[in-house]
N, CA, C and O atoms as a MOPAC input file, in Angstrom:
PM7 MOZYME 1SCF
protein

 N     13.93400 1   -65.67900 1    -3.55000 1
 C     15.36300 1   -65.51400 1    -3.73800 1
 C     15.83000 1   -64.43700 1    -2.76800 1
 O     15.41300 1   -63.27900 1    -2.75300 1
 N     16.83100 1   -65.01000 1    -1.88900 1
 C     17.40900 1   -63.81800 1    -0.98600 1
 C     18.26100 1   -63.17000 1    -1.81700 1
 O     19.25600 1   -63.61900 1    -2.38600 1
 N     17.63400 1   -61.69500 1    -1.85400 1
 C     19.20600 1   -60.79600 1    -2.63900 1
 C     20.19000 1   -60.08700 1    -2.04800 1
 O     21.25300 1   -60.53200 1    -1.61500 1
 N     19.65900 1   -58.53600 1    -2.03900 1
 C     21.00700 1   -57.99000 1    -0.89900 1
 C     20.83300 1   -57.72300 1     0.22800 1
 O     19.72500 1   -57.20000 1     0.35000 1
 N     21.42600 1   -57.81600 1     1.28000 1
 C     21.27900 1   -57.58200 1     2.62100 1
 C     20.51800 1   -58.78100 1     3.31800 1
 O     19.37000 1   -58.77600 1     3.76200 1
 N     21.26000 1   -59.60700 1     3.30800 1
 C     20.65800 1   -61.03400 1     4.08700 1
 C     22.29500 1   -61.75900 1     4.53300 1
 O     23.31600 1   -61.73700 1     3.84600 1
 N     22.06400 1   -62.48200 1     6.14600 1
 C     23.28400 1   -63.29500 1     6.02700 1
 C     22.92200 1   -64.34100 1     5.94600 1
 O     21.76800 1   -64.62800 1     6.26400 1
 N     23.95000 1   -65.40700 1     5.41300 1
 C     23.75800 1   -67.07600 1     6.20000 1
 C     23.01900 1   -67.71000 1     7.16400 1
 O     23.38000 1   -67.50200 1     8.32200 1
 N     22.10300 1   -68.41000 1     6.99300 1
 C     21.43300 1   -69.02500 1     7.91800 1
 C     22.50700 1   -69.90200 1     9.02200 1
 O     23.40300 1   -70.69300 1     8.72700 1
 N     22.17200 1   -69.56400 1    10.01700 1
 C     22.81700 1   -69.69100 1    11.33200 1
 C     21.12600 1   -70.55500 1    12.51200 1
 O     19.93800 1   -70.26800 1    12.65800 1
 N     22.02600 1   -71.58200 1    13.01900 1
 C     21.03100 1   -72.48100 1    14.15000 1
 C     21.40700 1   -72.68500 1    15.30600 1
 O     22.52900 1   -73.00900 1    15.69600 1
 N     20.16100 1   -72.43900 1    16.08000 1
 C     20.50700 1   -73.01400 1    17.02300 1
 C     19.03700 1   -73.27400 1    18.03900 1
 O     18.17200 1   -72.56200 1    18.54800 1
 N     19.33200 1   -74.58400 1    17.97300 1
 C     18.18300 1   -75.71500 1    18.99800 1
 C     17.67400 1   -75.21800 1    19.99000 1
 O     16.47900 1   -75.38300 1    20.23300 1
 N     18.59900 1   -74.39900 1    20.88600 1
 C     18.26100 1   -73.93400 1    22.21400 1
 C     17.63900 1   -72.53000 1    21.90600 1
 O     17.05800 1   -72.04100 1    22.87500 1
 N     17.64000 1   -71.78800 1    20.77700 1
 C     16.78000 1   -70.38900 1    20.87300 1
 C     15.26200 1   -70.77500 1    20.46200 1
 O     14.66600 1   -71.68900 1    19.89100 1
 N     14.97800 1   -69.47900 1    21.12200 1
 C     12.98000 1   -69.50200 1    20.37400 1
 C     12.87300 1   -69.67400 1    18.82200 1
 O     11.89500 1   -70.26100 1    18.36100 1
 N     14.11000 1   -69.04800 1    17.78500 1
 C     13.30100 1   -69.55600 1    16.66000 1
 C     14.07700 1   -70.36000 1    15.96200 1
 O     14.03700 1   -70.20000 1    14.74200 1
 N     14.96700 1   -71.40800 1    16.49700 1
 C     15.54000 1   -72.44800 1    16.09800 1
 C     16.54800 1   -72.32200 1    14.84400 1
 O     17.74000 1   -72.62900 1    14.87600 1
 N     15.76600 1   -71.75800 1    13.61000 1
 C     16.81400 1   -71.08800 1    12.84800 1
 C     16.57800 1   -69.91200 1    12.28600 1
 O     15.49500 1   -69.36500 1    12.49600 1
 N     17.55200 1   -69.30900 1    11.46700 1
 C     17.20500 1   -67.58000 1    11.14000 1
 C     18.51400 1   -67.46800 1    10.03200 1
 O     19.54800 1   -68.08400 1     9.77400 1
 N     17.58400 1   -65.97700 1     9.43900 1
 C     18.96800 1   -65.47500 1     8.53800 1
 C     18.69900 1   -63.92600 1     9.80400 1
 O     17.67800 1   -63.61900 1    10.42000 1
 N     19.87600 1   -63.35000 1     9.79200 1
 C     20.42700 1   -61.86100 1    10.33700 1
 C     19.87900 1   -60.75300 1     8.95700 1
 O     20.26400 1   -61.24500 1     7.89600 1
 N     19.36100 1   -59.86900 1     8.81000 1
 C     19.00600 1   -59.17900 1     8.00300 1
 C     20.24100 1   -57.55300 1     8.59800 1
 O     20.42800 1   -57.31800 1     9.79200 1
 N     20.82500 1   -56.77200 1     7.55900 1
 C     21.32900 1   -55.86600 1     7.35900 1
 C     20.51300 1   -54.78000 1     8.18000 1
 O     19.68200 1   -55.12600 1     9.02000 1
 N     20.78300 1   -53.48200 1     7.90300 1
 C     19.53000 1   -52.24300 1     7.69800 1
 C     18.27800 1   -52.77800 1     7.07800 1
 O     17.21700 1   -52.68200 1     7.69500 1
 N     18.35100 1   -53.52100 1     5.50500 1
 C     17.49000 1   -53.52200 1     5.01400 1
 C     17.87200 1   -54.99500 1     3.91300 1
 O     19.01800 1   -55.10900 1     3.47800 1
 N     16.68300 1   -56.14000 1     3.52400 1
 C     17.27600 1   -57.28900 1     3.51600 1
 C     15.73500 1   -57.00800 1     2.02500 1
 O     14.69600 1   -56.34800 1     2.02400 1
 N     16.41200 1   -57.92100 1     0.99700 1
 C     15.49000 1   -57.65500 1    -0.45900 1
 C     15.17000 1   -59.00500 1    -0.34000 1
 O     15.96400 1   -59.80600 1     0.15100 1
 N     13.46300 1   -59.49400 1    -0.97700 1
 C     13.90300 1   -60.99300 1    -1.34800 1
 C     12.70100 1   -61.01800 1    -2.56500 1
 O     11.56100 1   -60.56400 1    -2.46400 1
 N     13.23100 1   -61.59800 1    -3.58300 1
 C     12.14900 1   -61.45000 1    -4.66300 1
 C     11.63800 1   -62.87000 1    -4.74200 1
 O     12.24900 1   -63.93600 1    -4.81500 1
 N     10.23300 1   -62.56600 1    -4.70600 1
 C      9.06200 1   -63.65900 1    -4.81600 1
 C      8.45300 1   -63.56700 1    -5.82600 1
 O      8.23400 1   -62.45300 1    -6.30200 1
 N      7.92300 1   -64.94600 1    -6.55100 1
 C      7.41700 1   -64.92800 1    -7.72400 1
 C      5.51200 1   -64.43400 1    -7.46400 1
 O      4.83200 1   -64.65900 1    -6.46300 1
 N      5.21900 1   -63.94500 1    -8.35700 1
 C      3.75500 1   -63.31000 1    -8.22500 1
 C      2.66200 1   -63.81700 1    -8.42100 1
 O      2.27000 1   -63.60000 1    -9.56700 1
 N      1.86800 1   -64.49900 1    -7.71200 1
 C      0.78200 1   -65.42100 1    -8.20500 1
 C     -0.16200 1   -64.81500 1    -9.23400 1
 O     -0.73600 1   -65.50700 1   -10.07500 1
 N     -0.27900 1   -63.69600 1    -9.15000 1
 C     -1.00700 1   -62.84300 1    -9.56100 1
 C     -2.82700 1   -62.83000 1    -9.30200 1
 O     -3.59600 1   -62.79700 1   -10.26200 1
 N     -3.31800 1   -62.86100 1    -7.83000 1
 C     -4.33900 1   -63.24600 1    -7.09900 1
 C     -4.06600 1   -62.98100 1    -5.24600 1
 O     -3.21900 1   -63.40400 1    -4.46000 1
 N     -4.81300 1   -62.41200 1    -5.16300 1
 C     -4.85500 1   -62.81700 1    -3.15000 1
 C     -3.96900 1   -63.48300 1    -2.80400 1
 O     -3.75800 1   -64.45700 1    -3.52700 1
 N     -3.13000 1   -63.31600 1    -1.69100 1
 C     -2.23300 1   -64.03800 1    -1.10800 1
 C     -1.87900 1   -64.20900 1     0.07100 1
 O     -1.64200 1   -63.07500 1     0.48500 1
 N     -1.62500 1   -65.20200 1     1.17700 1
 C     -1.38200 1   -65.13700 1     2.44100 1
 C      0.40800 1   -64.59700 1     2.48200 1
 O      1.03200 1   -64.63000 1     1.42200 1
 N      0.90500 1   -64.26100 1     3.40000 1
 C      2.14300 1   -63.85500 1     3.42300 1
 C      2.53600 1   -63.94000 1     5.19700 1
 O      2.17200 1   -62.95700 1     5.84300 1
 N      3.05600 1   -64.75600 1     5.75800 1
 C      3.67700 1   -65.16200 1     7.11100 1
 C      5.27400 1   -64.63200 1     6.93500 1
 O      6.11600 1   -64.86500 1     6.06800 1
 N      5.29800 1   -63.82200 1     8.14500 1
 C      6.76300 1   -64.07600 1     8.48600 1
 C      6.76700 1   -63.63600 1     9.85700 1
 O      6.18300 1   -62.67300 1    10.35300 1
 N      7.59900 1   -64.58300 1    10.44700 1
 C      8.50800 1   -64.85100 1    11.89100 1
 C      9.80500 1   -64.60500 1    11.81800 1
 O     10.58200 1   -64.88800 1    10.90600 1
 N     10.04600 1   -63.94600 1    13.03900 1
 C     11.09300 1   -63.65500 1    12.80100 1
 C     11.56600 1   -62.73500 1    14.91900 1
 O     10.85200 1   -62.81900 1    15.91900 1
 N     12.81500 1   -62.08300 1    14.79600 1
 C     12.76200 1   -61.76900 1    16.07700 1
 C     13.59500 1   -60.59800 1    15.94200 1
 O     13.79200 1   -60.04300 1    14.86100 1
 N     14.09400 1   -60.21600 1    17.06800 1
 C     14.84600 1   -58.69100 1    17.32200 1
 C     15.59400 1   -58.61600 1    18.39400 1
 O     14.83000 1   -58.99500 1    19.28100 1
 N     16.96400 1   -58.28000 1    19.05200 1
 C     17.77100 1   -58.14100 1    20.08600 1
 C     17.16500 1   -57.07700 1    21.03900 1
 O     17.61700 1   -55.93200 1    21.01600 1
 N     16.25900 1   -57.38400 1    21.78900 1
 C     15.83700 1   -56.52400 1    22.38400 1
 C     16.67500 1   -56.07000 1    23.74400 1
 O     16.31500 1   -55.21800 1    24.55700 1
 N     17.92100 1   -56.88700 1    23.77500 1
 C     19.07100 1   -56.41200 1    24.64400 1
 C     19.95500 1   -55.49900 1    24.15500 1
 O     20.53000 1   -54.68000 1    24.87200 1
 N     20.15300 1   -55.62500 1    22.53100 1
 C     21.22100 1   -55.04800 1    21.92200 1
 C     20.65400 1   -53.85700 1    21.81600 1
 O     21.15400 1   -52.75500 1    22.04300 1
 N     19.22900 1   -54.22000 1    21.34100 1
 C     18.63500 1   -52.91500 1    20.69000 1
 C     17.23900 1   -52.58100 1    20.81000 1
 O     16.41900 1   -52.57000 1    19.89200 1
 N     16.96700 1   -52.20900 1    22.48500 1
 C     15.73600 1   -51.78800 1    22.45000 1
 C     14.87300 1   -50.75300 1    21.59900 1
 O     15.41200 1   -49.80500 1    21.02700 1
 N     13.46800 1   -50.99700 1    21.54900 1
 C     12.79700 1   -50.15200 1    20.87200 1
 C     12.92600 1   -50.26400 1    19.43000 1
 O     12.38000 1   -49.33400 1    18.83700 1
 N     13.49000 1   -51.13200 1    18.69400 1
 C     13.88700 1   -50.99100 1    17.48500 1
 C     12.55200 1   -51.42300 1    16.96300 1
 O     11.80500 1   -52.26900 1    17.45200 1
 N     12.33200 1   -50.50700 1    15.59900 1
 C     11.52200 1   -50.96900 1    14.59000 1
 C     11.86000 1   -51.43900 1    13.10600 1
 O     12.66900 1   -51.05100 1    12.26400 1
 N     10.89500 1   -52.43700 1    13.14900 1
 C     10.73400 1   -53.50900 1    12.16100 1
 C      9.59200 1   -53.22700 1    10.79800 1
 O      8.43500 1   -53.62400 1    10.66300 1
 N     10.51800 1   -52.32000 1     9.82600 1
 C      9.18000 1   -52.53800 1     8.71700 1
 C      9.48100 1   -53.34700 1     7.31600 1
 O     10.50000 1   -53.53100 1     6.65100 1
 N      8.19800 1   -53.71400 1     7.19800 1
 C      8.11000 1   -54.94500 1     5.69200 1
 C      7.39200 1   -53.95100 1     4.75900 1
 O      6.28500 1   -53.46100 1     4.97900 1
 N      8.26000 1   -53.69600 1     3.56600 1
 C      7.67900 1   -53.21000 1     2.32300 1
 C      7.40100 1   -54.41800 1     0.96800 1
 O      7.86300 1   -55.51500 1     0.65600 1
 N      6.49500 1   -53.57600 1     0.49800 1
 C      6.13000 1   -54.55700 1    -0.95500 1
 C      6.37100 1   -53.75400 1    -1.94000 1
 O      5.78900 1   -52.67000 1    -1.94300 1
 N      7.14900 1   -54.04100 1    -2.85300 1
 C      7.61800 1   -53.43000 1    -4.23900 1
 C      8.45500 1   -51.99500 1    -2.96000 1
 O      9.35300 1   -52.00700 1    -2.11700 1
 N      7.44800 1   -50.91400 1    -3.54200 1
 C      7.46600 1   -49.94800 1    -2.43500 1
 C      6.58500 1   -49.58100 1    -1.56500 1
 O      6.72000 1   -48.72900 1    -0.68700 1
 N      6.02000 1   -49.98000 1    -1.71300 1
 C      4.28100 1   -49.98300 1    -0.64600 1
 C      4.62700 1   -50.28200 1     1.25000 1
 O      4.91100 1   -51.33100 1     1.82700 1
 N      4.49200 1   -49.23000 1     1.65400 1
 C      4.44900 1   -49.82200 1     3.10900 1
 C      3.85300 1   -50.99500 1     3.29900 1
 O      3.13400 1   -51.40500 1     2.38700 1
 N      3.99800 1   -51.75000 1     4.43300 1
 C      2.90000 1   -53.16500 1     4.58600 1
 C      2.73900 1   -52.88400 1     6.14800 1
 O      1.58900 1   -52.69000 1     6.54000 1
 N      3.65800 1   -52.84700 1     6.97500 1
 C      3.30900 1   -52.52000 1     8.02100 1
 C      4.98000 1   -52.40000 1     8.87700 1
 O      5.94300 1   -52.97000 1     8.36400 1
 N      5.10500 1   -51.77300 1     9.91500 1
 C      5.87900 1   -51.25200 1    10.72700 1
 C      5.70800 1   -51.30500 1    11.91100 1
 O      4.64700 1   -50.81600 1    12.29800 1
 N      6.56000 1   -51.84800 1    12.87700 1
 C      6.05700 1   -51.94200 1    14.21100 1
 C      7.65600 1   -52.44400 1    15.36000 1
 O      8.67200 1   -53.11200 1    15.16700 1
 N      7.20800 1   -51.84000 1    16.26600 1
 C      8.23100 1   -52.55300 1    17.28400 1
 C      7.59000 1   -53.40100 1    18.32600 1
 O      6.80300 1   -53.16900 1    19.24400 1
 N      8.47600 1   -54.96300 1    17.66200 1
 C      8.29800 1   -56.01400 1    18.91600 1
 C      8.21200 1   -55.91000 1    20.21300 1
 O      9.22900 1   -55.76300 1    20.89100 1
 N      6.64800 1   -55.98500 1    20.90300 1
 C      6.77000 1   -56.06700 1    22.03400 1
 C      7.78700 1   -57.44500 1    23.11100 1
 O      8.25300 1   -57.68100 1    24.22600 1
 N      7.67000 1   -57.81400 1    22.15600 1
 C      8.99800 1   -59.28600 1    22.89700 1
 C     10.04600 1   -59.73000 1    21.82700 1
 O      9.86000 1   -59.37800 1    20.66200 1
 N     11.02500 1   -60.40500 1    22.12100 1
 C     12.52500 1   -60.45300 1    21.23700 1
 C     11.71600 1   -61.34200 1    20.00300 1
 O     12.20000 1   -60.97800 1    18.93100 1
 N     10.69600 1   -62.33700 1    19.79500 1
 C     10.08400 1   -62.64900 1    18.47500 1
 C      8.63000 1   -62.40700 1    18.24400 1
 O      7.80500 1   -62.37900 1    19.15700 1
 N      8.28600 1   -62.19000 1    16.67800 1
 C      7.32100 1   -61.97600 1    16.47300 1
 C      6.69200 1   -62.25800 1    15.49200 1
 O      7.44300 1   -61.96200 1    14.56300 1
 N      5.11800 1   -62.93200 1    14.79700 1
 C      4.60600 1   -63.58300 1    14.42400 1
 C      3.41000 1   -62.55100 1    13.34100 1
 O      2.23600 1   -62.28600 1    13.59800 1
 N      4.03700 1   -62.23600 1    12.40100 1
 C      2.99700 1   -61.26800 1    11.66200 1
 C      2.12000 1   -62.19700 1    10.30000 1
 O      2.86300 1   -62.93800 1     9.65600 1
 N      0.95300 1   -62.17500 1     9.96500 1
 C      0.57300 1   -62.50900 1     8.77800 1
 C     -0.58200 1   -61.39100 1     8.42500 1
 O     -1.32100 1   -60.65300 1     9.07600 1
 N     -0.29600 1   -61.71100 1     6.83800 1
 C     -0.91300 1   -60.31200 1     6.31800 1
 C     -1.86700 1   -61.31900 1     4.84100 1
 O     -1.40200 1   -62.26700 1     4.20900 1
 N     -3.50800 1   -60.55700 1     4.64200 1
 C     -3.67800 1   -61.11800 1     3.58000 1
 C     -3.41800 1   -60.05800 1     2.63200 1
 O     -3.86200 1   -58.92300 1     2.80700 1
 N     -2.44700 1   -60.51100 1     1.25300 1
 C     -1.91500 1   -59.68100 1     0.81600 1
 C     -2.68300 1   -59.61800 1    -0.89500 1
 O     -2.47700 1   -60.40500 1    -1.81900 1
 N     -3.60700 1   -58.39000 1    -0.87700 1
 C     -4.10200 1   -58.00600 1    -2.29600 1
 C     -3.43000 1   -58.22600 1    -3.61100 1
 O     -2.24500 1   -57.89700 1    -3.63400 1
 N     -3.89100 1   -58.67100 1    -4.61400 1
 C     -3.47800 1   -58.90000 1    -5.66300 1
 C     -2.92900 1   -57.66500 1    -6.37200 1
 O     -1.83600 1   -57.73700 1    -6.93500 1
 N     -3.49600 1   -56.76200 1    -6.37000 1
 C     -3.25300 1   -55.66900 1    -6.92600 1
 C     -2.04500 1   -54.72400 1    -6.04000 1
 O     -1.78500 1   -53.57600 1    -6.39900 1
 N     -1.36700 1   -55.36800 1    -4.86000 1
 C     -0.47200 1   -54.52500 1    -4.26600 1
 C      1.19300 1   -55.13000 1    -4.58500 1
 O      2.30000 1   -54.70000 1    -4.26100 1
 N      0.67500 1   -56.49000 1    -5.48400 1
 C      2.14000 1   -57.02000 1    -6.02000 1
 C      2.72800 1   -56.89300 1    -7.12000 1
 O      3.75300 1   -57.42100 1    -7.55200 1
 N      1.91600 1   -56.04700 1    -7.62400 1
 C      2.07700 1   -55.05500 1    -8.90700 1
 C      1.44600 1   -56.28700 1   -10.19700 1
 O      0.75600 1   -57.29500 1   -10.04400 1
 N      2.08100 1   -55.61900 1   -11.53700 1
 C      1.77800 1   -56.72000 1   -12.55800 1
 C      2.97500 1   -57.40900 1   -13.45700 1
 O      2.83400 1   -57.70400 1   -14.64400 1
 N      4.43200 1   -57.66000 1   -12.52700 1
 C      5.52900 1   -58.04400 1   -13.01100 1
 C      5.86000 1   -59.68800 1   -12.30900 1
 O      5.65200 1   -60.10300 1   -11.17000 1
 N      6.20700 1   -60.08700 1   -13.01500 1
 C      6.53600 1   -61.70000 1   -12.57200 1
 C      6.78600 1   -61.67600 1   -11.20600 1
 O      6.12700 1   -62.53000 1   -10.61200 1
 N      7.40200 1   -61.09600 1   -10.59700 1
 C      7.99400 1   -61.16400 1    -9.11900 1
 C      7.96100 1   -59.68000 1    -8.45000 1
 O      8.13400 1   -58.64900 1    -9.10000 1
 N      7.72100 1   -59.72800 1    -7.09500 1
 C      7.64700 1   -58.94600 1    -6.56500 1
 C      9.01300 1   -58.74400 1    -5.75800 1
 O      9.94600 1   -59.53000 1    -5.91800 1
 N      9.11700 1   -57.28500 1    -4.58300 1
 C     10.10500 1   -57.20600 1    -3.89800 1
 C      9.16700 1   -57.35500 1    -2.65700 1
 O      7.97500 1   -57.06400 1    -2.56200 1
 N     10.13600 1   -57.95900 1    -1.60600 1
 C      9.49900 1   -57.98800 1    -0.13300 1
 C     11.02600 1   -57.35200 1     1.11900 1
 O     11.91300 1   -57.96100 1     1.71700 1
 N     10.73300 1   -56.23300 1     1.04200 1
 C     11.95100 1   -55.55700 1     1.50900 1
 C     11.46100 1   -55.46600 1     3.05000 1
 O     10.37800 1   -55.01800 1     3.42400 1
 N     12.76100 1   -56.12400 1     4.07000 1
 C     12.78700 1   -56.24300 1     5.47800 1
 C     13.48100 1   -55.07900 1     6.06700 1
 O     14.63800 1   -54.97900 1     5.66000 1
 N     13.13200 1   -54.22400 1     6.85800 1
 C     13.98400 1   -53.57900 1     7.17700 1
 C     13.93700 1   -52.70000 1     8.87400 1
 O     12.94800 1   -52.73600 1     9.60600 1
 N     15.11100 1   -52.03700 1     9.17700 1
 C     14.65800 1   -51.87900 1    11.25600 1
 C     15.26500 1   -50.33000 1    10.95100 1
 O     16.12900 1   -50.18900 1    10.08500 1
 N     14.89700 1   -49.49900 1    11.50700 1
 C     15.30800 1   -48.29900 1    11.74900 1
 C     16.83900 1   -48.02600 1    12.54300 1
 O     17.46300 1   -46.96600 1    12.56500 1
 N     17.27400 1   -49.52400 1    13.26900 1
 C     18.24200 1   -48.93300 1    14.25400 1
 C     19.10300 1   -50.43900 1    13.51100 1
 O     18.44100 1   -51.21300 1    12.82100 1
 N     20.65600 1   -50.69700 1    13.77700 1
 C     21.11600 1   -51.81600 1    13.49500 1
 C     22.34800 1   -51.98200 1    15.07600 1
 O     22.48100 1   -51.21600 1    16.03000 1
 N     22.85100 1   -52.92200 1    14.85100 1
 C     23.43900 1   -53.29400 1    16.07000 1
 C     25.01400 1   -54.19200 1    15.63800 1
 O     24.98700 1   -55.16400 1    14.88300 1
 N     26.32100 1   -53.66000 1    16.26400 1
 C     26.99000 1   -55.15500 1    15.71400 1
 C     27.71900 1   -55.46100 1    17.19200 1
 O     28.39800 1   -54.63200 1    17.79600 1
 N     27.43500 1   -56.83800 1    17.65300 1
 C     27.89500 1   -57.77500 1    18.36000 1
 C     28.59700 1   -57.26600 1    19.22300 1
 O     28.38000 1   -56.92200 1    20.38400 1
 N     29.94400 1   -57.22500 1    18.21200 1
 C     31.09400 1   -56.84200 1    19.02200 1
 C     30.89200 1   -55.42500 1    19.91600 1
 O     31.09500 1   -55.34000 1    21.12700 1
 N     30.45500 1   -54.36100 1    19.05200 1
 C     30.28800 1   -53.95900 1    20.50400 1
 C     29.68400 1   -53.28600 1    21.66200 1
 O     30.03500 1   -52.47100 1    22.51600 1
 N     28.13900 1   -54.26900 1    21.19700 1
 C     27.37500 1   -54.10800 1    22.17400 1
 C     27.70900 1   -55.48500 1    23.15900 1
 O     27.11100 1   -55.53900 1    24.23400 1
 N     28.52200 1   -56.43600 1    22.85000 1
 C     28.59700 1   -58.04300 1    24.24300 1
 C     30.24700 1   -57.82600 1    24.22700 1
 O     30.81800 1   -58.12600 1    23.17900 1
 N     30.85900 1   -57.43500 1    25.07900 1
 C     32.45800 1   -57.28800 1    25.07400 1
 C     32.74600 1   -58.51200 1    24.31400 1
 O     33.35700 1   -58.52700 1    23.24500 1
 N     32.23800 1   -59.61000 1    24.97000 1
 C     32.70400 1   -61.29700 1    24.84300 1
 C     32.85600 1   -61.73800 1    23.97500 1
 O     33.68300 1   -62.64400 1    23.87100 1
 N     31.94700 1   -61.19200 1    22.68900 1
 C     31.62700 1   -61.57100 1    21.10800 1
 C     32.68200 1   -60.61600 1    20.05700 1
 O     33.23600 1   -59.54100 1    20.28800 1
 N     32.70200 1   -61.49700 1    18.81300 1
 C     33.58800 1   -61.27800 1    18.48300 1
 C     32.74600 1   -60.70200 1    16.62100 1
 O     33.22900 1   -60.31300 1    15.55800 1
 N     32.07700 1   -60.82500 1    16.86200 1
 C     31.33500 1   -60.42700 1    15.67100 1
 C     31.07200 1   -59.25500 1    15.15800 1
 O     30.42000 1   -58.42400 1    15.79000 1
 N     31.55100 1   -59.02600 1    13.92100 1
 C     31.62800 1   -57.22100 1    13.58600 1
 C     30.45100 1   -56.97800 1    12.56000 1
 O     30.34100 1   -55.79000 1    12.25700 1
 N     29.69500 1   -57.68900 1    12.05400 1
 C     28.03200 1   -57.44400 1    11.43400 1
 C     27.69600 1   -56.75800 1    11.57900 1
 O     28.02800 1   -56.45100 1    12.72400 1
 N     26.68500 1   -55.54400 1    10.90200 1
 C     25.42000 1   -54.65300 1    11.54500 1
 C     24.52200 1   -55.83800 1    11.24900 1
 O     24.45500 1   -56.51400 1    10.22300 1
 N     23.74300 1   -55.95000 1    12.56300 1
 C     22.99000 1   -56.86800 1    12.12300 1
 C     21.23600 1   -55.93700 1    12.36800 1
 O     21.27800 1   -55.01000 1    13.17700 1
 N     20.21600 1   -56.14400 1    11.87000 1
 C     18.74600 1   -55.90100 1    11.92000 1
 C     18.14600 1   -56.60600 1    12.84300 1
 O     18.40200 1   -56.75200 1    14.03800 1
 N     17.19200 1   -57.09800 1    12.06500 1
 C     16.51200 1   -58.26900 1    12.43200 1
 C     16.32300 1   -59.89500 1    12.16700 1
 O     16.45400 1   -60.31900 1    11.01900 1
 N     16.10600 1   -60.52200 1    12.93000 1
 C     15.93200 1   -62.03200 1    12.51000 1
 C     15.10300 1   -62.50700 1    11.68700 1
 O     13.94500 1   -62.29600 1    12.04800 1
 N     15.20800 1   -63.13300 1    10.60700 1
 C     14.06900 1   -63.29800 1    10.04000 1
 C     14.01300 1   -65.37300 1     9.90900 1
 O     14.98800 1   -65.96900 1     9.45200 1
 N     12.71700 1   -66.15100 1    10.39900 1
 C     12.93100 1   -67.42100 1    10.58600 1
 C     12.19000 1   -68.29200 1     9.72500 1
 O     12.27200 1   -69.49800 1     9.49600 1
 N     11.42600 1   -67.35100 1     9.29500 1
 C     10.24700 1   -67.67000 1     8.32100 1
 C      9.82000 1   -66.73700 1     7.26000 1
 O      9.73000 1   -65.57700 1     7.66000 1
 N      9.51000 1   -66.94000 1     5.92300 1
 C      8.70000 1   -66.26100 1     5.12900 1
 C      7.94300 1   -66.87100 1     4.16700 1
 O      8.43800 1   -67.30300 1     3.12600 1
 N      6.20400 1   -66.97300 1     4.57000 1
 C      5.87000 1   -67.90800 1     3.91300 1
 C      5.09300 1   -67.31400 1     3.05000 1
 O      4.18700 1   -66.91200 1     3.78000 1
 N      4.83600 1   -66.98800 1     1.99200 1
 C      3.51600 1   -66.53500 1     0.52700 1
 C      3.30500 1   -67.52500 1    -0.22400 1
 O      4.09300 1   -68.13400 1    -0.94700 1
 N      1.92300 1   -67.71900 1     0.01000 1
 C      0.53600 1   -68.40900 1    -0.94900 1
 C     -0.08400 1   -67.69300 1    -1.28800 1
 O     -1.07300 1   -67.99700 1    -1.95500 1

């Protein structure tokens, strides 16, 4: 379930990750808890025109998971994720979030978009 800080999925054919939601500062999404080992994928990308150097970290509940800045505008993380780090409540939190945010308008004169936007997120997959 996307909660706060997520936009509308927005497409497009001609980019590298075809489709995406825009994530805020910081974007919540609660996943149900298998309660066992788990794979956890997410793709996703970053304006590395708008906003070089920016970093990208994924928390669990509150648990760091990892933090990093994209060496290229997308990036491809999977994590095997411990049973015991998704706590012992039906659902967990998987909080997205970038240290720096960016809006459109006016970093591209041309654009008309007033968003802070984060990061891209194109995928999030947990088994």
């Amino acid at each position: 379930i996307f909660e706060d800080g997520w936009f509308d999925k927005e497409t497009n054919p001609e980019s590298a990750l075809k489709e995406w939601r825009w994530t805020g500062k910081e974007a919540k999404c609660l996943i149900d808890n298998p309660r066992r080992d788990a794979l956890l994928v997410i793709q996703g990308g970053v304006n590395n025109e708008a906003m070089p150097g920016q970093k990208v970290v994924f928390k669990i509940n509150d648990t760091l998971l990892d933090e990093f800045i994209p060496s290229e505008s997308t990036f491809d993380k999977t994590y095997q994720i411990k049973k015991e780090m998704l706590g012992d409540k039906d659902d967990f939190v998987l909080t997205i979030g970038t240290d720096k945010t960016f809006v459109p308008a006016k970093v591209f004169p041309q654009v008309t978009d007033q968003r802070e936007l984060g990061a891209q997120i194109s995928l999030i997959y947990f088994r």
